[in-house]
GUBA-553772 format. One line per 4 residues: number of its first residue (from 0); their letters; for each residue x, y, z of C-alpha. Coordinates in steps of 0.5 Angstrom, whole numbers. Layout:
<rs>
NUM	A	X/Y/Z  ...
</rs>
This chain:
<rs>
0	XXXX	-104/-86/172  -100/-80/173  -93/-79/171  -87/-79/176
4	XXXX	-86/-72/174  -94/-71/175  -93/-73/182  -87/-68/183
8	XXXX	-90/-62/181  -97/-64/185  -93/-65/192  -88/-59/190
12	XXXX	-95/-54/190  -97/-57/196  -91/-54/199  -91/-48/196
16	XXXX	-98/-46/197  -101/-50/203  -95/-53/208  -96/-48/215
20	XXXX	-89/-48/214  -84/-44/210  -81/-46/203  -77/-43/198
24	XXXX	-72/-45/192  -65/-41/191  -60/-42/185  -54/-42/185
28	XXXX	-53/-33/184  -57/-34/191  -64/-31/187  -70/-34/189
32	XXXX	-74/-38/184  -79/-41/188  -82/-39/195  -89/-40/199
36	XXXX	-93/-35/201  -92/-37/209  -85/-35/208  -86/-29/203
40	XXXX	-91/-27/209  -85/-27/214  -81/-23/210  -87/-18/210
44	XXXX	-88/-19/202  -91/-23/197  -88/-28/193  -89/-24/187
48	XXXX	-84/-19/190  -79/-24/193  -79/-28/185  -71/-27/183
52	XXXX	-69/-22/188  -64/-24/192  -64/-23/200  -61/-17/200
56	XXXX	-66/-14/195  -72/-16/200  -70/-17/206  -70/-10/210
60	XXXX	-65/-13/216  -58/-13/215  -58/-19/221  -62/-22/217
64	XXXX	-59/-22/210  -53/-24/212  -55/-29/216  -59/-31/210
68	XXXX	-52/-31/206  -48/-34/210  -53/-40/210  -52/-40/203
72	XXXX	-45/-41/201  -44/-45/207  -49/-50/203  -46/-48/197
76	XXXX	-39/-49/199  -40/-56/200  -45/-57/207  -50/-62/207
80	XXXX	-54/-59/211  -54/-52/216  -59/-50/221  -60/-44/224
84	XXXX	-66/-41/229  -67/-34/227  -72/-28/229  -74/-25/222
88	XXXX	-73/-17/224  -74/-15/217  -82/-18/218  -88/-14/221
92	XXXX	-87/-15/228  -93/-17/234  -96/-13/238  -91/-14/243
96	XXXX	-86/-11/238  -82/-18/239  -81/-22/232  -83/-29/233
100	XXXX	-78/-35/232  -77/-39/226  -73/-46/225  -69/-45/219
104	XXXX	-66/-51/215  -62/-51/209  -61/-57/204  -57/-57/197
108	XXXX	-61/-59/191  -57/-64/188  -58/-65/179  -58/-72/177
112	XXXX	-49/-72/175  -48/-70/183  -48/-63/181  -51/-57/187
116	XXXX	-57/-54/182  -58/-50/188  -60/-49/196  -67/-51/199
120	XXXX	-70/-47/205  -75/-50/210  -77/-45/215  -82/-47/222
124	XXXX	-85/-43/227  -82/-44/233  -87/-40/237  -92/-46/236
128	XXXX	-89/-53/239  -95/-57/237  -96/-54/230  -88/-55/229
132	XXXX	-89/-62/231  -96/-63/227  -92/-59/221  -86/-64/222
136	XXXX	-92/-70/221  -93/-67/215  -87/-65/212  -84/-72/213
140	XXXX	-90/-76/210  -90/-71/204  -82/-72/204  -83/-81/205
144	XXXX	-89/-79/199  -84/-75/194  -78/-81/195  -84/-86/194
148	XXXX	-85/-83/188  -78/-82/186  -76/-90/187  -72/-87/193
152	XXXX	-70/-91/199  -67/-87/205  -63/-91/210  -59/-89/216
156	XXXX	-53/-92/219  -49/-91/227  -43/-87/227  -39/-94/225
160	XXXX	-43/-96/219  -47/-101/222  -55/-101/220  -59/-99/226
164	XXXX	-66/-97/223  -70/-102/220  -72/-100/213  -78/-105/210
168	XXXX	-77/-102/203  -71/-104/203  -72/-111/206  -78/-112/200
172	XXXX	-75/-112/195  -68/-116/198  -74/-121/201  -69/-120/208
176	XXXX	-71/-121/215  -70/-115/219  -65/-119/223  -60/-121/217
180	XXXX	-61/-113/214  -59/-110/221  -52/-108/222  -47/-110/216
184	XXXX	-53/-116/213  -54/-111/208  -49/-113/204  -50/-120/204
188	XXXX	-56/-118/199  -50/-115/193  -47/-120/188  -41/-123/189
192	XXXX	-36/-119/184  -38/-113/187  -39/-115/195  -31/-113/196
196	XXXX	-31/-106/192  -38/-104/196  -35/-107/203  -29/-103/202
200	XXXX	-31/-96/200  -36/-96/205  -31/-98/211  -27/-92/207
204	XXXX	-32/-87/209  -35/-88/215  -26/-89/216  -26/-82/213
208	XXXX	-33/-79/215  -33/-78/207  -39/-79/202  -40/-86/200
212	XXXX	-43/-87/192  -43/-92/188  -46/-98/185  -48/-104/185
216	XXXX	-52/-110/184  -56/-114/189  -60/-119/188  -67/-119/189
220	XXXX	-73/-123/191  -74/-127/185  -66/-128/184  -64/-125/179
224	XXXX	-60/-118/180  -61/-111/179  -57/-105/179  -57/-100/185
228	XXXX	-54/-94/186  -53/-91/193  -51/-85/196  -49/-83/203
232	XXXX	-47/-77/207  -45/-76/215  -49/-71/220  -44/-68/223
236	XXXX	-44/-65/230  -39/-61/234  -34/-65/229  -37/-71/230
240	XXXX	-41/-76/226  -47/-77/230  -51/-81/224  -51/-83/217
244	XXXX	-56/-81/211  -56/-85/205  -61/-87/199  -62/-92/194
248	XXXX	-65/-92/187  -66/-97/183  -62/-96/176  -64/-103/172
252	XXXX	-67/-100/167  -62/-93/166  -56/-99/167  -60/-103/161
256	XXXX	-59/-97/157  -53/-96/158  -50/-103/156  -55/-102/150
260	XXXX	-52/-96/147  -45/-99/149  -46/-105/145  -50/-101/139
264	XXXX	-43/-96/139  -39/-103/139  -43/-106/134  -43/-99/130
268	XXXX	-35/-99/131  -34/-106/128  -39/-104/123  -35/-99/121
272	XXXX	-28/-102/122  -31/-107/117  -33/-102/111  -25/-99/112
276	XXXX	-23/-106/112  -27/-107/106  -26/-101/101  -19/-102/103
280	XXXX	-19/-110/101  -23/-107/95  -17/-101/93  -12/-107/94
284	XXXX	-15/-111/88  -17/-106/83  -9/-104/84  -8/-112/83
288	XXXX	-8/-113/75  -5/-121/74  -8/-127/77  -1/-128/81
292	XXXX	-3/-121/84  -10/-122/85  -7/-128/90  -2/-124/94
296	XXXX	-7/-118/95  -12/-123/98  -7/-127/102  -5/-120/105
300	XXXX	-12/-118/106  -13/-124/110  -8/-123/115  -10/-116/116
304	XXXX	-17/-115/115  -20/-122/117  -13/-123/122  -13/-131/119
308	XXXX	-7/-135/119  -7/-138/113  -10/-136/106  -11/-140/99
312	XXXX	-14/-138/93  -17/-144/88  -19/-142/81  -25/-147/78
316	XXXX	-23/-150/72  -31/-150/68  -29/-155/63  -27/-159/67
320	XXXX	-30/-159/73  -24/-158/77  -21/-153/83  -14/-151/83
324	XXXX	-10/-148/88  -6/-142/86  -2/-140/93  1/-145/97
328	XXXX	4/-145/103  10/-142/105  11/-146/112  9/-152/108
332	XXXX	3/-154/112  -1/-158/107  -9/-155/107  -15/-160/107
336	XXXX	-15/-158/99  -11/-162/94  -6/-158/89  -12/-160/85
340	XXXX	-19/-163/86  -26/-164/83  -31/-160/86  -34/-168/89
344	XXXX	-27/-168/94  -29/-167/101  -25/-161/102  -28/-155/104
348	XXXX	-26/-150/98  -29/-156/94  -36/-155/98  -37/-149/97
352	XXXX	-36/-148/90  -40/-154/90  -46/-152/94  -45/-144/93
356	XXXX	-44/-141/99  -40/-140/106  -38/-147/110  -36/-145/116
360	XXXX	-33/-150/121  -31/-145/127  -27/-152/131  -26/-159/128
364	XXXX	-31/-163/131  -35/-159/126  -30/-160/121  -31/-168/121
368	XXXX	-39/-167/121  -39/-162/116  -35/-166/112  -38/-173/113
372	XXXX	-32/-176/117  -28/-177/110  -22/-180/110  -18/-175/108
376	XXXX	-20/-170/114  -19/-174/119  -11/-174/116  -12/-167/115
380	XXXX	-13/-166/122  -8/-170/125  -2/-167/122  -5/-159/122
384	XXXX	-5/-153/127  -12/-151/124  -18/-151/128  -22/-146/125
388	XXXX	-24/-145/117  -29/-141/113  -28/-143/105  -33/-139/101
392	XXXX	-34/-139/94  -33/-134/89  -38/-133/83  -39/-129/78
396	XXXX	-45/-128/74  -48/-133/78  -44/-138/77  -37/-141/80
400	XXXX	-31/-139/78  -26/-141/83  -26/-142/92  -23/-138/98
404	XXXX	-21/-141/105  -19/-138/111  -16/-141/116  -13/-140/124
408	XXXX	-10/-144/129  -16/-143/135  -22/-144/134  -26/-138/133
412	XXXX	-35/-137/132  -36/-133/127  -42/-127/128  -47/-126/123
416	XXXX	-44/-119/122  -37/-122/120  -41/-127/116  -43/-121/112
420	XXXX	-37/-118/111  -33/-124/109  -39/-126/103  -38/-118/101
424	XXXX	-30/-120/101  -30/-126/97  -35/-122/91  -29/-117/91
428	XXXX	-24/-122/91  -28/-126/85  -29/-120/81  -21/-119/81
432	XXXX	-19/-125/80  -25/-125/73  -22/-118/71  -15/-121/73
436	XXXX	-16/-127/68  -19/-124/63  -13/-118/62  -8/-124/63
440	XXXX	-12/-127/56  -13/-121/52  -5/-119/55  -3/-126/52
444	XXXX	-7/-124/45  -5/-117/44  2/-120/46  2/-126/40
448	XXXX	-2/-121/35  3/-115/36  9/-119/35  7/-123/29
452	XXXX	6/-115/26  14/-113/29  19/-115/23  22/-121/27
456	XXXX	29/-118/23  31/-112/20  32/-113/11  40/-112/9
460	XXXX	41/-107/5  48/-105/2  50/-99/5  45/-98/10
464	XXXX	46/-101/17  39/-102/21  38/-104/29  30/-103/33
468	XXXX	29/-103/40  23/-106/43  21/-105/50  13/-106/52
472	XXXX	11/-102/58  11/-107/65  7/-103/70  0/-104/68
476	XXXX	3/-111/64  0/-108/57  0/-108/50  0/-102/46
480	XXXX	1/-99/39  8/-97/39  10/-101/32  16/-100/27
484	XXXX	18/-103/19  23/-103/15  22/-106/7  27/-105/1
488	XXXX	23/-101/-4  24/-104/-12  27/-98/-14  33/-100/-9
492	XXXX	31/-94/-4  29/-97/3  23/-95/7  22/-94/14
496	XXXX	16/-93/19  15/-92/27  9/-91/29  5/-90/36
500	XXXX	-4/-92/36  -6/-88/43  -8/-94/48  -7/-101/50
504	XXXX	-10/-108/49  -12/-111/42  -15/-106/41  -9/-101/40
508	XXXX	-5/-107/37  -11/-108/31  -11/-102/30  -4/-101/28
512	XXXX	-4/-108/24  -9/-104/20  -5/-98/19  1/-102/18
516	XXXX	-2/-107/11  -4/-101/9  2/-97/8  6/-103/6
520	XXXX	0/-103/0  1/-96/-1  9/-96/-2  10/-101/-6
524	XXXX	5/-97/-12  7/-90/-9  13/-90/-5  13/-83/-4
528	XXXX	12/-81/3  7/-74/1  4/-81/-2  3/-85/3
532	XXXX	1/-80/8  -5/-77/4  -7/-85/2  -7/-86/9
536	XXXX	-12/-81/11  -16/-83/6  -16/-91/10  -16/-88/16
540	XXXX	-23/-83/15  -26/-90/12  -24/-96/18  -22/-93/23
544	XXXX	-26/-88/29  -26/-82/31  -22/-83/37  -17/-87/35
548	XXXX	-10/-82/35  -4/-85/31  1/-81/30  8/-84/25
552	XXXX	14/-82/22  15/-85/15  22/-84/12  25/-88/4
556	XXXX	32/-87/4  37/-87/-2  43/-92/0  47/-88/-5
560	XXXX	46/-82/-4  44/-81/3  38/-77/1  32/-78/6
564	XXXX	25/-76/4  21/-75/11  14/-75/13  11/-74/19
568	XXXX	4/-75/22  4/-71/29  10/-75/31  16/-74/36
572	XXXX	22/-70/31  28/-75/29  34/-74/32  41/-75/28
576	XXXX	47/-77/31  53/-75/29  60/-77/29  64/-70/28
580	XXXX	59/-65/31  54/-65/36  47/-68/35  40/-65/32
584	XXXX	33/-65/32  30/-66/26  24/-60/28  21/-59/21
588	XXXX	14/-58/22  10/-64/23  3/-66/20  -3/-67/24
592	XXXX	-4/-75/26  -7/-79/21  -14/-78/19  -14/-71/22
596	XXXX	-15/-67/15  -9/-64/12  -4/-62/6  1/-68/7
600	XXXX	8/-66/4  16/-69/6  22/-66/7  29/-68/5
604	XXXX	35/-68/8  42/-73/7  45/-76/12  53/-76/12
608	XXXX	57/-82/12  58/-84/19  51/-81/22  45/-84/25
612	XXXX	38/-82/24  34/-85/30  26/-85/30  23/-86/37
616	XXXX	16/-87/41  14/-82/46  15/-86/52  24/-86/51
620	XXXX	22/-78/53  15/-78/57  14/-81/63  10/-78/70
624	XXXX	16/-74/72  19/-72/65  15/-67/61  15/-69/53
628	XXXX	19/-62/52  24/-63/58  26/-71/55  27/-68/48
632	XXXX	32/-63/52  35/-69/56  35/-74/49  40/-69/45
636	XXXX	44/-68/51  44/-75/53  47/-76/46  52/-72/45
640	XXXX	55/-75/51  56/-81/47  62/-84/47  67/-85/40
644	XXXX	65/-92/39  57/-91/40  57/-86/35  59/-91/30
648	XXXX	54/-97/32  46/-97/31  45/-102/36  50/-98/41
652	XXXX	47/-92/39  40/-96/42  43/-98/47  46/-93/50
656	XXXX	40/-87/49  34/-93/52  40/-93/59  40/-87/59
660	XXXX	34/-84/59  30/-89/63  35/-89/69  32/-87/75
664	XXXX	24/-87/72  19/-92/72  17/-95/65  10/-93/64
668	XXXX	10/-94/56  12/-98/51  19/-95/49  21/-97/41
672	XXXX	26/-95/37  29/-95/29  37/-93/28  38/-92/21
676	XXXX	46/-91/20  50/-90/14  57/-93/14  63/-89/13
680	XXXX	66/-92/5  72/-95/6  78/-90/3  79/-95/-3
684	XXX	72/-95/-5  73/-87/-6  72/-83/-12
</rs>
């Protein structure tokens, strides 16, 4: 069967090469693109000649190119149609030297958006009244043929609006009368929402002798509704509407489309409005590290990504079988779920852990259903503004590890798309609050562990005063390797140590455990620092990897004499604050940190009566926004701005420094500290 678009391009060529009238196709540049050789023959040429010319360019008779123009741009500027009866001068005349007369009528040629593609032209010799007619026969059937075949129905209208014509292909496909399609029965056939907009838009044109156009449904023979689109236009004469032109086309199938690529962009939309939606709930609780935060972020998920009233967080206790809810409501609206319950409770958190998968009751008559009309639900529900829930569980490695619920106060379908997204939620909300549960254990370990290996108090040493500071890092809620001792030696001198191991978590604090029994061992059978120092490298070369940095500063000192012999393995220079002068660094060469190969030595240096030599991590100088080399800066000027009566107290001294260099910045490491003062003697005491 051949195609629409066959059918046209077989009627076209007819026209072009066999109608007795003329035929031709101008664009909008008023070039021809397409003429028959009837036409071609009036002017004199061929249709080779004539192809992409203008009539200026072919036409010898000024008359008549500008006749032929005229016409154009009258169609062009807006003219439905221009007829025109012309003796074509520029054609080889007759034997009576007299040019014959033609018809000529001028047609836009419209583009499917409504735009002029370009100017059709028909010609009729008017010398032959019975060949015109014959000719008219023909054209109008070929005409009724190409709008059959392009799914056209021509209709016509009186001046006033009303159908006079009947138009059976109309009627075949509303199932009408010729009586109920006449005058304005036409409308009967367009469906109710549309009736009024139609009626209006039509009484408007034919009001202003406008175009009319628009669409609509109508319903058809066998009830059901199809989408038409309908043009017309006035035929004016001497100023007046002498008849109405108009066509329906069927645009079901094009309308069809439409609402599918509308619902598919729509789909789309939300598919894509979900995925933000999850990588930015999945952004939220990466950033959540405690169980406390992992609820707060997915009760604000709930309000912002799912648009839920009301969110709770249950967590599975495997031992006992048992859910415990961890977020309580703040309006005081009880849930369906108790503070706690067995996963046998008829609730809807407890089901969907049992039963690993989504409940989902989208009203309450649902609700009662799902949940065998406990007891308890119909209690729920008396006192509730809840009319809608999702729970679903939250697994890992296959197994529960706890519930998620979400509830709304109207009731509420949920879509397979939605459900999707919802279970995706929930395998991100159980990975966070896995990882949440396991840092807060391993946080609790390292936590215990590193504060059995910190000296619960400093030794008394006479002559010597000792104070420490100890403030974990709160950002990430972690423990680290900062660490600090203090032990008399046998001869009578006091050794002191503080160190940082590189990272976090119990891997961090055992290793400092180990480093710190080790260097205890050391001291006491080689208290000397170069000793300790070279003993360590060897532990360290043996037990620990590669990558684990420590670094320390080491220090035995003699209450008698102030002497101090110091060692330091790549760690920050001691700061010496002074009663009568201004603070200093002690920047002796460092060594490298430990287990990185190197001559170890120590240095000596005594400290004054009345001085405090104070040891320190990295994170009282570094943070973020302060460069290592620019906290060392501020520490000394921070110090020598310390009033009289800091200067003289370690714990002061400590005091005041920690203030002072953390004010303004967020703590995002552990801060340690070890004061070593040296009392000034009292004047009886003097020698």
């Amino acid at each position: 069967m051949p195609s629409l678009g066959t059918l046209d391009s077989a009627l076209l060529e007819v026209l072009l090469k066999e109608a007795p009238l003329g035929f031709a196709f101008f664009d909008t540049q008023y070039r021809f693109q397409r003429v028959n050789r009837t036409l071609a023959a009036v002017y004199g040429k061929s249709a080779a000649d004539c192809q992409g010319r203008t009539p200026a360019e072919v036409l010898e008779c000024a008359g008549d190119v500008a006749e032929h123009e005229r016409a154009l741009a009258a169609v062009l500027a807006g003219e439905p149609t221009v007829y025109s009866d012309q003796r074509i001068l520029s054609a080889p005349r007759s034997g009576n030297h007299d040019a014959q007369p033609w018809a000529m009528s001028w047609f836009p040629a419209h583009q499917q958006d409504g735009g002029i593609a370009g100017v059709v032209l028909i010609t009729l010799d008017l010398s032959d009244e019975q060949a015109v007619e014959a000719a008219l026969r023909r054209g109008e059937e070929r005409y009724r043929s190409l709008l059959r075949a392009t799914n056209q129905i021509v209709w016509s209208a009186r001046p006033d609006g009303n159908i006079a014509e009947d138009c059976p292909e109309w009627r075949a496909i509303t199932g009408q009368s010729v009586e109920q399609y006449l005058g304005q029965g036409w409308l009967e056939t367009i469906h109710p929402d549309d009736r009024q907009r139609v009626e209006h838009l039509w009484q408007e044109a034919v009001a202003d002798s406008t175009g009319f156009d628009t669409t609509f449904r109508v319903r058809s023979q066998s009830g059901d509704f199809r989408n038409f689109r309908s043009r017309a236009v006035p035929i004016m004469r001497g100023g007046a509407v002498i008849e109405w032109v108009g066509a329906n086309i069927d645009v079901t199938t094009q309308h069809e489309a439409d609402d599918m690529r509308q619902r598919l962009t729509q789909q789309l939309g939300e598919a894509a409005l979900r995925t933000v939606r999850l990588q930015k709930a999945t952004s939220d609780l990466a950033e959540a590290l405690t169980v406390d935060q992992v609820v707060r972020a997915i009760a604000e998920i709930g309000w912002t990504a799912v648009g839920a009233d009301r969110t709770a967080v249950a967590q599975l206790d495997r031992e006992r079988l048992r859910l415990r809810v961890l977020s309580q409501r703040e309006d005081d609206v009880p849930g369906d779920q108790p503070e706690e319950a067995g996963l046998e409770y008829p609730g809807t958190m407890s089901q969907a852990a049992r039963e690993r998968k989504p409940f989902i009751a989208g009203n309450p008559l649902e609700l009662r259903a799902l949940l065998h009309d406990a007891p308890s639900v119909t209690e729920f529900l008396a006192g509730t503004d809840e009319q809608a829930w999702v729970a679903l569980p939250l697994v890992s490695a296959g197994l529960p590890i706890g519930a998620l619920r979400f509830a709304f106060t109207s009731q509420r379908e949920i879509s397979e798309e939605e459900r999707v997204f919802l279970e995706a939620l929930a395998g991100q909300c159980a990975l966070a609050l896995e990882r949440a549960t396991l840092f807060e254990r391993e946080h609790r370990t390292a936590e215990a562990l590193q504060k059995s290996l910190l000296p619960e108090e400093l030794p008394e040493v006479k002559g010597v005063r000792m104070q420490s500071s100890y403030s974990p890092g709160t950002q990430h809620v972690q423990v680290g390797g900062d660490w600090y001792d203090a032990f008399p030696l046998p001869d009578g001198r006091v050794a002191g140590v503080l160190g940082d191991v590189m990272g976090k978590g119990i891997k961090a604090a055992t290793g400092m455990s180990r480093v710190r029994n080790a260097l205890r061992a050391l001291a006491f059978s080689m208290p000397e620092p170069a000793e300790v120092m070279t003993g360590l490298d060897r532990m360290f070369d043996a037990t620990e990897e590669v990558d684990q940095v420590t670094t320390l500063v080491y220090f035995v000192l003699d209450p008698e004499t102030g002497q101090i012999d110091l060692s330091n393995a790549g760690h920050l220079p001691p700061l010496v604050v002074a009663e009568n002068t201004e603070p200093w660094l002690l920047r002796a060469e460092p060594g490298t940190p430990l287990g990185v190969s190197s001559q170890r030595g120590h240095h000596n240096f005594f400290v004054q009566p009345g001085n405090t030599v104070v040891l320190y991590s990295d994170g009282l100088v570094e943070n973020r926004k302060r460069s290592v080399a620019a906290g060392l800066d501020e520490l000394v000027s921070m110090a020598s701005q310390a009033p009289p009566g800091v200067v003289g107290d370690p714990q002061e001294v400590l005091n005041y420094l920690v203030e002072g260099m953390l004010t303004g910045y967020e703590q995002d490491d552990d801060v340690t500290l070890l004061a070593v003062h040296l009392p000034v003697l009292q004047p009886e005491l003097d020698k």
